[in-house]
PDB file of N, CA, C and O in Angstrom, chain B, residues numbered from 101:
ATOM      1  N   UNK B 101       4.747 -11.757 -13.843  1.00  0.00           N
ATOM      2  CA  UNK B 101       4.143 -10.847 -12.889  1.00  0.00           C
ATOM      3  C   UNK B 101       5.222 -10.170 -12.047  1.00  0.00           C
ATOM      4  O   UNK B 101       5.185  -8.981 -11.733  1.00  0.00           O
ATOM      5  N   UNK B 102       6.318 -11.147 -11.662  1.00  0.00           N
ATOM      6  CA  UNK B 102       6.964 -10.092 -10.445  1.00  0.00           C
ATOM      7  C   UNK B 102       8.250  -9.291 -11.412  1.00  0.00           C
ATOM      8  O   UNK B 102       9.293  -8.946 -10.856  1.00  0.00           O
ATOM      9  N   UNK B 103       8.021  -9.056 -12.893  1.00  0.00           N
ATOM     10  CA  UNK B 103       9.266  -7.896 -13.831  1.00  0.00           C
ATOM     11  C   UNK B 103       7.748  -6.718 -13.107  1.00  0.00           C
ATOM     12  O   UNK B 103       7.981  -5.814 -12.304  1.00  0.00           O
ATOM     13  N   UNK B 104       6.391  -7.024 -13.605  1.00  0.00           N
ATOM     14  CA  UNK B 104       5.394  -5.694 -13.454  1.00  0.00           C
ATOM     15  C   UNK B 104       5.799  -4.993 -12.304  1.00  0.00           C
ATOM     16  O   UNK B 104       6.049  -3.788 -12.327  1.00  0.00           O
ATOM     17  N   UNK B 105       5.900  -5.957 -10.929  1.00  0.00           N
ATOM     18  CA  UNK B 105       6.187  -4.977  -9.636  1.00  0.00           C
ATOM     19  C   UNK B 105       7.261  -4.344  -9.116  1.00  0.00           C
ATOM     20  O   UNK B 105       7.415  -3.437  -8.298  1.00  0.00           O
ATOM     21  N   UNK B 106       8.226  -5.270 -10.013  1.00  0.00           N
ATOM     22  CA  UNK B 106       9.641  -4.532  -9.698  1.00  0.00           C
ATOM     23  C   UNK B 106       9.923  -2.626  -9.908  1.00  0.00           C
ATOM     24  O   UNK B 106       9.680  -2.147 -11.016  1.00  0.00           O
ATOM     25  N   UNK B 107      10.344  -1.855  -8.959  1.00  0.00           N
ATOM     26  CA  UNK B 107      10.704  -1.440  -8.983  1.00  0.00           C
ATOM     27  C   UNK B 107       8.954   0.036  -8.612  1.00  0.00           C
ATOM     28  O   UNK B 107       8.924   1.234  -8.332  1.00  0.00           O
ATOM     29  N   UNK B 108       8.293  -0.619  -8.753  1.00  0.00           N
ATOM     30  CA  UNK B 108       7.057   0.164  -8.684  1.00  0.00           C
ATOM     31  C   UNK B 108       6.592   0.516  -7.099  1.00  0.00           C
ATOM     32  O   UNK B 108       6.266  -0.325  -6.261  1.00  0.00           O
ATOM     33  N   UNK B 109       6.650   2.031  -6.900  1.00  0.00           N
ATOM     34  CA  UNK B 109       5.918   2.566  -5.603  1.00  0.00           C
ATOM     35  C   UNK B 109       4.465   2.096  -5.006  1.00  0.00           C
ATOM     36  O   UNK B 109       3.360   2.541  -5.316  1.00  0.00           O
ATOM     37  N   UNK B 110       4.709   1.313  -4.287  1.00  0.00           N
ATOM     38  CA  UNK B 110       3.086   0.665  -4.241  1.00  0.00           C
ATOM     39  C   UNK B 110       2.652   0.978  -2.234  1.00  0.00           C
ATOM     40  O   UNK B 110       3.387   0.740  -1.275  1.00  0.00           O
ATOM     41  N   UNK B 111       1.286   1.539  -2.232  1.00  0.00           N
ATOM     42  CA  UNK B 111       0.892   1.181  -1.081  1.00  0.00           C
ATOM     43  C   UNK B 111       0.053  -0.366  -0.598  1.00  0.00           C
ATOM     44  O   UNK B 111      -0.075  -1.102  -1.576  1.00  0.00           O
ATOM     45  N   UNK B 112      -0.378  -0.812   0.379  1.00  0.00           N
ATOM     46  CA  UNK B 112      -0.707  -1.716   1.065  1.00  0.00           C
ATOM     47  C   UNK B 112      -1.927  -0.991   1.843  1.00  0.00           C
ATOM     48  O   UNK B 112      -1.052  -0.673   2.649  1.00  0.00           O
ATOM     49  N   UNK B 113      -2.773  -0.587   2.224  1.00  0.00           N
ATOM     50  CA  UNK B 113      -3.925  -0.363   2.946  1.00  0.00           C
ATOM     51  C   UNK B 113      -3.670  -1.053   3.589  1.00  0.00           C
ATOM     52  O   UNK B 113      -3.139  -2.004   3.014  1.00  0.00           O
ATOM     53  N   UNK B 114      -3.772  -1.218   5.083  1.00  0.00           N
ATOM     54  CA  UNK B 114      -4.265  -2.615   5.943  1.00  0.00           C
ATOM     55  C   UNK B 114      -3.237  -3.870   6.198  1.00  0.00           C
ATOM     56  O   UNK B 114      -3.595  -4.957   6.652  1.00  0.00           O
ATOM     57  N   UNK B 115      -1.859  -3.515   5.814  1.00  0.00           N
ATOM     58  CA  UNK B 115      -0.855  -3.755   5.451  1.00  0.00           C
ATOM     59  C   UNK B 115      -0.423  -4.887   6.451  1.00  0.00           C
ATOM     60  O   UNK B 115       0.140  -5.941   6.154  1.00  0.00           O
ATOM     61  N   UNK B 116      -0.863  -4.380   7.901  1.00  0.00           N
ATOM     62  CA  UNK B 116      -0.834  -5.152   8.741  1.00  0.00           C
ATOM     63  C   UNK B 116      -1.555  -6.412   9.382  1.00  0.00           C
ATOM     64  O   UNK B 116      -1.260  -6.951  10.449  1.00  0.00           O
ATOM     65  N   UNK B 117      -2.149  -6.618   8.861  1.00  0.00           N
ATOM     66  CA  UNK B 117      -3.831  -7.730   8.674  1.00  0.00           C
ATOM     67  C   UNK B 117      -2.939  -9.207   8.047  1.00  0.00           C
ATOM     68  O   UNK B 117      -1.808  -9.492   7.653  1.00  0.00           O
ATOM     69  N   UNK B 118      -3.564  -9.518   8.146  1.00  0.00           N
ATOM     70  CA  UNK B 118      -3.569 -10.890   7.070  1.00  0.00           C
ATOM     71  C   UNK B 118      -3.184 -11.201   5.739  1.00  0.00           C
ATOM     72  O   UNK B 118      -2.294 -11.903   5.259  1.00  0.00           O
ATOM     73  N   UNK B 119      -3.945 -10.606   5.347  1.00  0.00           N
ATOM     74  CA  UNK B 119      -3.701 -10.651   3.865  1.00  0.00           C
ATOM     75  C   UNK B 119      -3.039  -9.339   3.497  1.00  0.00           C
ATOM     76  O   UNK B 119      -2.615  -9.483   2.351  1.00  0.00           O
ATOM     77  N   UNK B 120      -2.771  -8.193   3.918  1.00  0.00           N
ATOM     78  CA  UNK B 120      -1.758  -7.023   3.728  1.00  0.00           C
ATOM     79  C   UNK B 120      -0.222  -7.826   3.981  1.00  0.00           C
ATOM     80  O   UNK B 120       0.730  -8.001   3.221  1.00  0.00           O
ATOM     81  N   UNK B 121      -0.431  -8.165   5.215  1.00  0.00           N
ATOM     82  CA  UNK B 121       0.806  -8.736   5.323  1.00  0.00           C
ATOM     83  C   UNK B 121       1.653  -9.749   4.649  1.00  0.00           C
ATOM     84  O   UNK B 121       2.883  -9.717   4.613  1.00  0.00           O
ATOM     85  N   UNK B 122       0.739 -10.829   4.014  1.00  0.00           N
ATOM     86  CA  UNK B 122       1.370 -12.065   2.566  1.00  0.00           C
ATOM     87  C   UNK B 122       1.673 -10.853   1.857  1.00  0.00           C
ATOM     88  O   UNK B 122       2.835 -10.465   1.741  1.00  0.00           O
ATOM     89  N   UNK B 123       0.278  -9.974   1.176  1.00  0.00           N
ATOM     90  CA  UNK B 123       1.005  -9.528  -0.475  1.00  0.00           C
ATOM     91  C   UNK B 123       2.021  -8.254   0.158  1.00  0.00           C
ATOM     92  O   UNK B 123       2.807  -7.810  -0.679  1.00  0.00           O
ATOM     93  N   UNK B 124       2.067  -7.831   1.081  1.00  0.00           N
ATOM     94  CA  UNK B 124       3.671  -7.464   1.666  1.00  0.00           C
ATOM     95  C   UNK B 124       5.246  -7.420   1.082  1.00  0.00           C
ATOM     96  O   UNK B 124       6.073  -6.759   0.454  1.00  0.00           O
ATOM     97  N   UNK B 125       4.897  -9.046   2.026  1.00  0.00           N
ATOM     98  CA  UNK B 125       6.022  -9.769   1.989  1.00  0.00           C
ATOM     99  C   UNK B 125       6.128 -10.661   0.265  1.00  0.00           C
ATOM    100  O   UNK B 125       7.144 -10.695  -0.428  1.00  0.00           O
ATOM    101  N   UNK B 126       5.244 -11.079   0.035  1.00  0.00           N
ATOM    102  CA  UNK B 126       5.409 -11.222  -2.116  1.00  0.00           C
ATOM    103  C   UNK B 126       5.930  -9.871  -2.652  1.00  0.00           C
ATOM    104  O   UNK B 126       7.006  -9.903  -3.249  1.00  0.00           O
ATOM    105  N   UNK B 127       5.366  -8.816  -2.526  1.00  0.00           N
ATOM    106  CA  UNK B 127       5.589  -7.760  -3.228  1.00  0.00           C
ATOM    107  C   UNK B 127       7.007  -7.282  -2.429  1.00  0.00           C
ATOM    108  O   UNK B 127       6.947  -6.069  -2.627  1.00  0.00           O
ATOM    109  N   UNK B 128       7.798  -7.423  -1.928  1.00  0.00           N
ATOM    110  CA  UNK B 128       8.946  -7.268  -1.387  1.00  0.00           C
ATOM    111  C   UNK B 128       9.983  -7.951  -2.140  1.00  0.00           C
ATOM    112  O   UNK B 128      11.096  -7.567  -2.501  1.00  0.00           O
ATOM    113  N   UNK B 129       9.227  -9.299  -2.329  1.00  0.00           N
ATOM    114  CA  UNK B 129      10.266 -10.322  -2.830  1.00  0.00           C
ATOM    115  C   UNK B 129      10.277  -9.780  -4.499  1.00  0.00           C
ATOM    116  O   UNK B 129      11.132 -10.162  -5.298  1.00  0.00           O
ATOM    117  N   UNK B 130       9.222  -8.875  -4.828  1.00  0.00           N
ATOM    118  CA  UNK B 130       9.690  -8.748  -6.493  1.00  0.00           C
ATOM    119  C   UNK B 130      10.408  -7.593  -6.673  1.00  0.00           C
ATOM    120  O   UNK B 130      10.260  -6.885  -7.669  1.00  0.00           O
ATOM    121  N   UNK B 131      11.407  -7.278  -5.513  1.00  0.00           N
ATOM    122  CA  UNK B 131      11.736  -5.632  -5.202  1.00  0.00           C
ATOM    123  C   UNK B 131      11.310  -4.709  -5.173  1.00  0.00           C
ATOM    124  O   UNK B 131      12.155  -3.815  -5.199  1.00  0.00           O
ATOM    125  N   UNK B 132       9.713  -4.183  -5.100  1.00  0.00           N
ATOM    126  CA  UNK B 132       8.714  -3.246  -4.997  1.00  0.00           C
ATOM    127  C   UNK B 132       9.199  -2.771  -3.867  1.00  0.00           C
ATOM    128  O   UNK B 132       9.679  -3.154  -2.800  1.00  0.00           O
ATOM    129  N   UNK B 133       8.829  -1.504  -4.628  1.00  0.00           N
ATOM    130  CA  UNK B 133       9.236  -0.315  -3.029  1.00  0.00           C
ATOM    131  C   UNK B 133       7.808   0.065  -2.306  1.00  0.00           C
ATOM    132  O   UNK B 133       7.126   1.073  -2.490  1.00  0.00           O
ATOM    133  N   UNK B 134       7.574  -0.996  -1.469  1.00  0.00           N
ATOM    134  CA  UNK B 134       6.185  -1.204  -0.618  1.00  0.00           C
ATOM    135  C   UNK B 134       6.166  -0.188   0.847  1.00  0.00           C
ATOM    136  O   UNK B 134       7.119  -0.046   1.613  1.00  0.00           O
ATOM    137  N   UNK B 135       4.947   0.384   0.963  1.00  0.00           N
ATOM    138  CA  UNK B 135       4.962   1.292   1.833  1.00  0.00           C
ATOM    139  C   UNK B 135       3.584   0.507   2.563  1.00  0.00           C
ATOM    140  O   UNK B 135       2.663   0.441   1.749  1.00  0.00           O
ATOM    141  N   UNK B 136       3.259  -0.070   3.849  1.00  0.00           N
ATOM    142  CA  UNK B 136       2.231  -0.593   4.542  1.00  0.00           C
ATOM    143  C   UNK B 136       1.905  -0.175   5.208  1.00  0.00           C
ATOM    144  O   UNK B 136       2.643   0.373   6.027  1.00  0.00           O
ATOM    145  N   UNK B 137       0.237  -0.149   5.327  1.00  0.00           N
ATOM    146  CA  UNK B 137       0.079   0.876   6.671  1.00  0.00           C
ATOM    147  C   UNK B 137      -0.337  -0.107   7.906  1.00  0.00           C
ATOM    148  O   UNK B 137      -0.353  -1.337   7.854  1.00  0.00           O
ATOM    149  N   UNK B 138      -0.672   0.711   9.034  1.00  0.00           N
ATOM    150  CA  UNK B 138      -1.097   0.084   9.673  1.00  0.00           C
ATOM    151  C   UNK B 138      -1.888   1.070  11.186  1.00  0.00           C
ATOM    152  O   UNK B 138      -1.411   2.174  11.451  1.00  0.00           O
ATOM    153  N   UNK B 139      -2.880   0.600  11.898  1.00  0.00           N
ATOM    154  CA  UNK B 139      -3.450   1.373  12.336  1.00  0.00           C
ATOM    155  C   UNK B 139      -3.471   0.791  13.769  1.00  0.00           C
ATOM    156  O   UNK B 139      -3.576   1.727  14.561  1.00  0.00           O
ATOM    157  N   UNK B 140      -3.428  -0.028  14.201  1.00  0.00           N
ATOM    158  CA  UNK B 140      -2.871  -0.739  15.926  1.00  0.00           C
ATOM    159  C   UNK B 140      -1.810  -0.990  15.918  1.00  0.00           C
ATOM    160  O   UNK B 140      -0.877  -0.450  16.513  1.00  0.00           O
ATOM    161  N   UNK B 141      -1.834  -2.198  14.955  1.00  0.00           N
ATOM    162  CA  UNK B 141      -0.712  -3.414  15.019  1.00  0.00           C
ATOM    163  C   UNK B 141       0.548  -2.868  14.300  1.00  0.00           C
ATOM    164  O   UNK B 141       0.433  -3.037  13.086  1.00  0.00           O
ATOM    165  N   UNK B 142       1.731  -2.259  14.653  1.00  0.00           N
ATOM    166  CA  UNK B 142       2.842  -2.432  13.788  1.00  0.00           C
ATOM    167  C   UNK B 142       3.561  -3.451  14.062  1.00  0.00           C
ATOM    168  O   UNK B 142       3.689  -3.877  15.210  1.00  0.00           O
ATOM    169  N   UNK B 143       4.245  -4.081  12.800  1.00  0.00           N
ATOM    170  CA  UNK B 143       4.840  -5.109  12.463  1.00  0.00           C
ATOM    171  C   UNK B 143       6.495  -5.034  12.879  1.00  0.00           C
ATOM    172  O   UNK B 143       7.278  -5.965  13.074  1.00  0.00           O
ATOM    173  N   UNK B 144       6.737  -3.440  12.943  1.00  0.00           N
ATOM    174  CA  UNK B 144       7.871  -3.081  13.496  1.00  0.00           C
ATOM    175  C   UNK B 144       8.703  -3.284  12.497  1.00  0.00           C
ATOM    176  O   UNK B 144       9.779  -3.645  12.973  1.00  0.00           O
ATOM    177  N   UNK B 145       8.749  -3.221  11.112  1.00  0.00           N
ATOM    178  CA  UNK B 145       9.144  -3.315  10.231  1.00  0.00           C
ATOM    179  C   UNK B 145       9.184  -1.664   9.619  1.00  0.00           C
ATOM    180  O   UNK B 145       8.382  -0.799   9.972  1.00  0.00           O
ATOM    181  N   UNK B 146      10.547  -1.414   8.417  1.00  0.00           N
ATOM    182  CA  UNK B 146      10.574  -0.138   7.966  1.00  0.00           C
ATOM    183  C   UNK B 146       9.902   0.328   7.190  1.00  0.00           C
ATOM    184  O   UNK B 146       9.675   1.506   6.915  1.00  0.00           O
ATOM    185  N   UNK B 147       9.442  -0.850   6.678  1.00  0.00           N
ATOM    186  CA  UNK B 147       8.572   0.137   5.415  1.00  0.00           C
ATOM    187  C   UNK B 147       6.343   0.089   5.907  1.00  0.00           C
ATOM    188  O   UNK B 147       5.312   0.432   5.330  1.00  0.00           O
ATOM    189  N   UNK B 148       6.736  -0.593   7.343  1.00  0.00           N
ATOM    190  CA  UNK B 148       5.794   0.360   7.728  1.00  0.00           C
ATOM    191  C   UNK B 148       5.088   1.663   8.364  1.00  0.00           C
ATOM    192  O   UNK B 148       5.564   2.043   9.434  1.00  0.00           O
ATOM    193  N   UNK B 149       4.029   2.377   7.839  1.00  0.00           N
ATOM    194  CA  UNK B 149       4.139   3.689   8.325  1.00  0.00           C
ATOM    195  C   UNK B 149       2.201   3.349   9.098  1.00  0.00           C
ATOM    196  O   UNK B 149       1.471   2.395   8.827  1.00  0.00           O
ATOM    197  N   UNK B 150       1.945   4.382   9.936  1.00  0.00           N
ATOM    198  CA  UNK B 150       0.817   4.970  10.664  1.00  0.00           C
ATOM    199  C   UNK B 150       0.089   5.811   9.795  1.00  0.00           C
ATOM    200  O   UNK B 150       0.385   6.893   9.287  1.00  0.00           O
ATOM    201  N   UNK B 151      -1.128   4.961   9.709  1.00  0.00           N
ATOM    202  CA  UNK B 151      -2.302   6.545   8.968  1.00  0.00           C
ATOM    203  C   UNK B 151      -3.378   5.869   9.341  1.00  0.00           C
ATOM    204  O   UNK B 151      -3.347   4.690   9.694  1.00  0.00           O
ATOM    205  N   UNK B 152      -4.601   6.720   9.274  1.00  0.00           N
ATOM    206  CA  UNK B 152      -5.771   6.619   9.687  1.00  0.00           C
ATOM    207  C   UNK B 152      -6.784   7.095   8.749  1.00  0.00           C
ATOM    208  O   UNK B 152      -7.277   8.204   8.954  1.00  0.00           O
ATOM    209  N   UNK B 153      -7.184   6.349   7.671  1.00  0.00           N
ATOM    210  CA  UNK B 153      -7.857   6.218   6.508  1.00  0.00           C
ATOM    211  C   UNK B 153      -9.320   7.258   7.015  1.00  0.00           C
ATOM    212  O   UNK B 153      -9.964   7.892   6.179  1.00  0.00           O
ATOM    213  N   UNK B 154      -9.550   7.262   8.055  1.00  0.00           N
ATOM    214  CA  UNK B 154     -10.619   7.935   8.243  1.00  0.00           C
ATOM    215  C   UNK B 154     -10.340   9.583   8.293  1.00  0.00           C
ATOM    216  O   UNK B 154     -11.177  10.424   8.619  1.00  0.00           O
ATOM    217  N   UNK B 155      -8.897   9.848   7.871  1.00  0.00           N
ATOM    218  CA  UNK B 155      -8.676  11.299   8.101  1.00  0.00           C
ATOM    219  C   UNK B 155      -8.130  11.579   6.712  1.00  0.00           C
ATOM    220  O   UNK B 155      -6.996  11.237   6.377  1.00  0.00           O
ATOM    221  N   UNK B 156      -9.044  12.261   5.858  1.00  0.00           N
ATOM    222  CA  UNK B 156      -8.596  12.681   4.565  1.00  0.00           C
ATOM    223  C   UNK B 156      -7.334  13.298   4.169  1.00  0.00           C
ATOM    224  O   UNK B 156      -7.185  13.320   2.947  1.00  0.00           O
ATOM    225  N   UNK B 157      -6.493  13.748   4.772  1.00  0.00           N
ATOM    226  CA  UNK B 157      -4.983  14.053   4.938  1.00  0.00           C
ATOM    227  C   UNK B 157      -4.146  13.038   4.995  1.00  0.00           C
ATOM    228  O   UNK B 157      -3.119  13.026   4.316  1.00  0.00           O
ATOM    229  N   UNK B 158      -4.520  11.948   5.905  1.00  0.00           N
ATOM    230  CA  UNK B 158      -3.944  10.747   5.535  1.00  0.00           C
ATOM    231  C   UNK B 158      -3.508  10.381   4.182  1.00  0.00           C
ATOM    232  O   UNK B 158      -2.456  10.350   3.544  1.00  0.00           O
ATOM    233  N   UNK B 159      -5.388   9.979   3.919  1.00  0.00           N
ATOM    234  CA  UNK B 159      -5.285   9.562   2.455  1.00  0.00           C
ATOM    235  C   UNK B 159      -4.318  10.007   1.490  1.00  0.00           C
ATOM    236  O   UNK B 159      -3.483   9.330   0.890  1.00  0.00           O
ATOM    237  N   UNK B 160      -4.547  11.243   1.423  1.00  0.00           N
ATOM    238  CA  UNK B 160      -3.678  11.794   0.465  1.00  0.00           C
ATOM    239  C   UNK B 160      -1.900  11.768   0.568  1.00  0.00           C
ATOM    240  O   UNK B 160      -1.005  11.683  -0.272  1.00  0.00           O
ATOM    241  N   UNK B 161      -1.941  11.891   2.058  1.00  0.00           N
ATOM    242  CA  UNK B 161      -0.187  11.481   2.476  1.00  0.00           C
ATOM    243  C   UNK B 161       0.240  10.075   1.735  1.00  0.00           C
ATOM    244  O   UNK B 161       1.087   9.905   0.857  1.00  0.00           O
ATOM    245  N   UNK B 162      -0.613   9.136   2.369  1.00  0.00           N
ATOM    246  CA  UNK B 162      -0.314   8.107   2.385  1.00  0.00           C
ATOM    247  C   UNK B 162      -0.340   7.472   0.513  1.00  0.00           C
ATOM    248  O   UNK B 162       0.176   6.378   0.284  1.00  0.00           O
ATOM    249  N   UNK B 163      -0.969   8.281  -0.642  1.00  0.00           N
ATOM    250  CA  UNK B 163      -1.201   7.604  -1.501  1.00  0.00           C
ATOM    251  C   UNK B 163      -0.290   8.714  -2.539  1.00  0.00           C
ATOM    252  O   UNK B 163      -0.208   8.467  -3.742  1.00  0.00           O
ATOM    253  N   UNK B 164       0.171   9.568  -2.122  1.00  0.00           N
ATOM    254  CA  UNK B 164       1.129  10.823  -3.074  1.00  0.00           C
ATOM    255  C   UNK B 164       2.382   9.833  -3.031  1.00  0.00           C
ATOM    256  O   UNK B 164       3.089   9.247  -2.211  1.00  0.00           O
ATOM    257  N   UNK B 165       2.211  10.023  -4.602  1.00  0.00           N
ATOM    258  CA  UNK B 165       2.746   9.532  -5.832  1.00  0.00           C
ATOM    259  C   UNK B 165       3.416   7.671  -5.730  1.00  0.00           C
ATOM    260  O   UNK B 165       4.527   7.151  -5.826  1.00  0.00           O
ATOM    261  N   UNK B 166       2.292   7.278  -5.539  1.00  0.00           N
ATOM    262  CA  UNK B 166       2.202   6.024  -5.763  1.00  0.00           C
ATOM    263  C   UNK B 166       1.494   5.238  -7.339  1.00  0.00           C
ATOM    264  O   UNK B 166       0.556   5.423  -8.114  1.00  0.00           O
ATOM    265  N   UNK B 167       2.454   4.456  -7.181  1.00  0.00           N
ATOM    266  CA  UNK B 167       1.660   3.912  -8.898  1.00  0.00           C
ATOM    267  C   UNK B 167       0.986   2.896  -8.616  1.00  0.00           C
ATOM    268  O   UNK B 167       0.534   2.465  -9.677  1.00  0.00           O
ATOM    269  N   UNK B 168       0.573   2.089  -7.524  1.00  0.00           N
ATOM    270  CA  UNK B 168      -0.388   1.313  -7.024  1.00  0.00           C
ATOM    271  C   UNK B 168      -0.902   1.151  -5.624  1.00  0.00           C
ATOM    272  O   UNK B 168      -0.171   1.428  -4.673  1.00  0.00           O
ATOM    273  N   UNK B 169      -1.801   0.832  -5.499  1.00  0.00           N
ATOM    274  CA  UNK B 169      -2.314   1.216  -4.130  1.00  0.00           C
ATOM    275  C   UNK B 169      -3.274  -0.157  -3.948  1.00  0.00           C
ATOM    276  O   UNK B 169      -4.214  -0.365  -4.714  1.00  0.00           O
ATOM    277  N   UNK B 170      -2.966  -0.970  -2.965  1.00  0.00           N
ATOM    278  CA  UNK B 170      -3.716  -2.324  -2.232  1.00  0.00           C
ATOM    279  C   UNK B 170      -4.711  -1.681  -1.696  1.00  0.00           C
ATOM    280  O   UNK B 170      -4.343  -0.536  -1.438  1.00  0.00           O
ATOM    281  N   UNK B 171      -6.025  -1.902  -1.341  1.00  0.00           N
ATOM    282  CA  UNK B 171      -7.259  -2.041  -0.275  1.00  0.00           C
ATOM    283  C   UNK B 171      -7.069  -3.186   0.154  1.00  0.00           C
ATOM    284  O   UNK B 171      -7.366  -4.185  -0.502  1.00  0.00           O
ATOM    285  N   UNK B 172      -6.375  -3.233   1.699  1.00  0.00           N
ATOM    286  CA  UNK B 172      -6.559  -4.707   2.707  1.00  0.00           C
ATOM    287  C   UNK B 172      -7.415  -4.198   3.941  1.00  0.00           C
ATOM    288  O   UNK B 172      -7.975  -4.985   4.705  1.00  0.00           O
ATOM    289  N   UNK B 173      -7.478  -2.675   4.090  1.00  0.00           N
ATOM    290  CA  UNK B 173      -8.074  -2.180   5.584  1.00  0.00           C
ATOM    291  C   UNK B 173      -9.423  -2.664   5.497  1.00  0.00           C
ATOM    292  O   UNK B 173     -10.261  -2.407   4.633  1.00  0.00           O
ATOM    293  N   UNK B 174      -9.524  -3.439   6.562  1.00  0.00           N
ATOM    294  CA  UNK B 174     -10.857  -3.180   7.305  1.00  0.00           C
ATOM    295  C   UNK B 174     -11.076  -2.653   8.733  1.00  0.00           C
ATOM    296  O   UNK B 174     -10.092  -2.158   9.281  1.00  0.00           O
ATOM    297  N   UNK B 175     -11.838  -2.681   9.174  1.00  0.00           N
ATOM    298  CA  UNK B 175     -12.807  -2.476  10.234  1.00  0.00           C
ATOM    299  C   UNK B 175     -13.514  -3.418  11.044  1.00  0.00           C
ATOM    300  O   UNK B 175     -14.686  -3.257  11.385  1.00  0.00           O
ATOM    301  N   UNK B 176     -12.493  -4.838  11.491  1.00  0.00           N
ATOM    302  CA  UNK B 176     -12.881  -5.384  11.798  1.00  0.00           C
ATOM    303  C   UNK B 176     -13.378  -5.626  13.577  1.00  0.00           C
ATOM    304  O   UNK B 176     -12.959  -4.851  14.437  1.00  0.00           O
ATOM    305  N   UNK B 177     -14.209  -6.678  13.886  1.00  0.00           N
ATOM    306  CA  UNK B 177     -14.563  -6.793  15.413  1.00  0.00           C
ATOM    307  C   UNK B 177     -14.067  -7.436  16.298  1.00  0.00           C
ATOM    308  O   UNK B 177     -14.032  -7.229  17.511  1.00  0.00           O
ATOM    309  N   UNK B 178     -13.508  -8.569  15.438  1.00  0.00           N
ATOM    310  CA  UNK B 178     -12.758  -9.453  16.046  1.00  0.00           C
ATOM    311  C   UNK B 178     -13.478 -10.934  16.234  1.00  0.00           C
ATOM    312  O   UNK B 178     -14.682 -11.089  16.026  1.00  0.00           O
ATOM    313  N   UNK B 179     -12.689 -11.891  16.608  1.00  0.00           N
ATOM    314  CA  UNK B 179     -13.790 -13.035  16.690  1.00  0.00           C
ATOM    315  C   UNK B 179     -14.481 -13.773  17.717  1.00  0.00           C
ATOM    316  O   UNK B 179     -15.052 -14.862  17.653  1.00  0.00           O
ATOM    317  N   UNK B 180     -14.280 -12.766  18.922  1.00  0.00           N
ATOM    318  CA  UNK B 180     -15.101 -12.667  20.198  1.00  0.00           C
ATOM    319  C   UNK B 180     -16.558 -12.457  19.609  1.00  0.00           C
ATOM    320  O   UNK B 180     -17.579 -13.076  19.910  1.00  0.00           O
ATOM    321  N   UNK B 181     -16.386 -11.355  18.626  1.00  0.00           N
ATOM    322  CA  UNK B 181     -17.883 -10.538  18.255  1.00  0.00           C
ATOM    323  C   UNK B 181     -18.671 -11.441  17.847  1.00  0.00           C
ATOM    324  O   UNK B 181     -19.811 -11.576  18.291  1.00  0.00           O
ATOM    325  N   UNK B 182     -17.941 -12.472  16.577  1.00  0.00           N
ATOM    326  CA  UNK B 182     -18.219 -13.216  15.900  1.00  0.00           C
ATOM    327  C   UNK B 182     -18.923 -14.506  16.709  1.00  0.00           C
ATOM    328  O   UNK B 182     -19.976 -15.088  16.450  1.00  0.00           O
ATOM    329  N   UNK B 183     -18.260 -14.666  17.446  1.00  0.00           N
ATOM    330  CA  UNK B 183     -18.972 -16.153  18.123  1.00  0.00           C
ATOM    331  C   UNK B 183     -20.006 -15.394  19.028  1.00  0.00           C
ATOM    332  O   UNK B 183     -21.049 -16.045  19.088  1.00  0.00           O
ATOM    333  N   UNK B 184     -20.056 -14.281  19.719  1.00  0.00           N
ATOM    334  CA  UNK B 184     -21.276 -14.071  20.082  1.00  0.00           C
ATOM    335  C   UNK B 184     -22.314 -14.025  19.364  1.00  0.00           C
ATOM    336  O   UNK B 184     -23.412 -13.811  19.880  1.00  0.00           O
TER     337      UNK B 184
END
C-alpha cells in the first residue's frame, strides 16, 4: 500500500479533525504530497491550506489536479450538543 501513495497528489477534506489528521500524518509517511484542509482549526503545519467546502470555488481550488481526494469534513456540534 504505501509504493500506491508514494509520490501521488492527494487531498484530505477535514484534514484537521481526527481522523484527517492520522491518515495525514500515514500518508506523509509514504511520501505523498498531501494537501489538508481545514476550516477553524489549523494545525499550523505546511501542507495545510483554508477552504470552505461550502463555496464551490473552493472545491474546485482545492481538488485541481489531484489524483486522490479524502472526505474527513464534517459539520460537526460538538459534544456539549451531544450530552444535551
Amino acid at each position: 500500500m504505501k509504493n500506491y501513495y508514494k509520490n501521488k497528489k492527494i487531498l484530505i477534506a477535514g484534514g484537521s479533525g481526527l481522523v484527517g489528521s492520522n491518515l495525514n500524518n500515514k500518508l506523509l509517511s509514504f511520501k505523498s504530497k498531501v494537501i489538508a484542509s481545514y476550516f477553524k482549526n489549523n494545525r499550523n503545519n505546511k501542507n495545510y491550506k483554508k477552504y470552505n467546502f461550502l463555496k464551490m470555488s473552493d472545491c474546485l481550488r482545492a481538488t485541481r489536479d489531484k489524483d486522490i481526494v479524502f472526505i474527513c469534513a464534517v459539520k460537526g456540534s460538538g459534544i456539549k450538543n451531544i450530552e444535551n
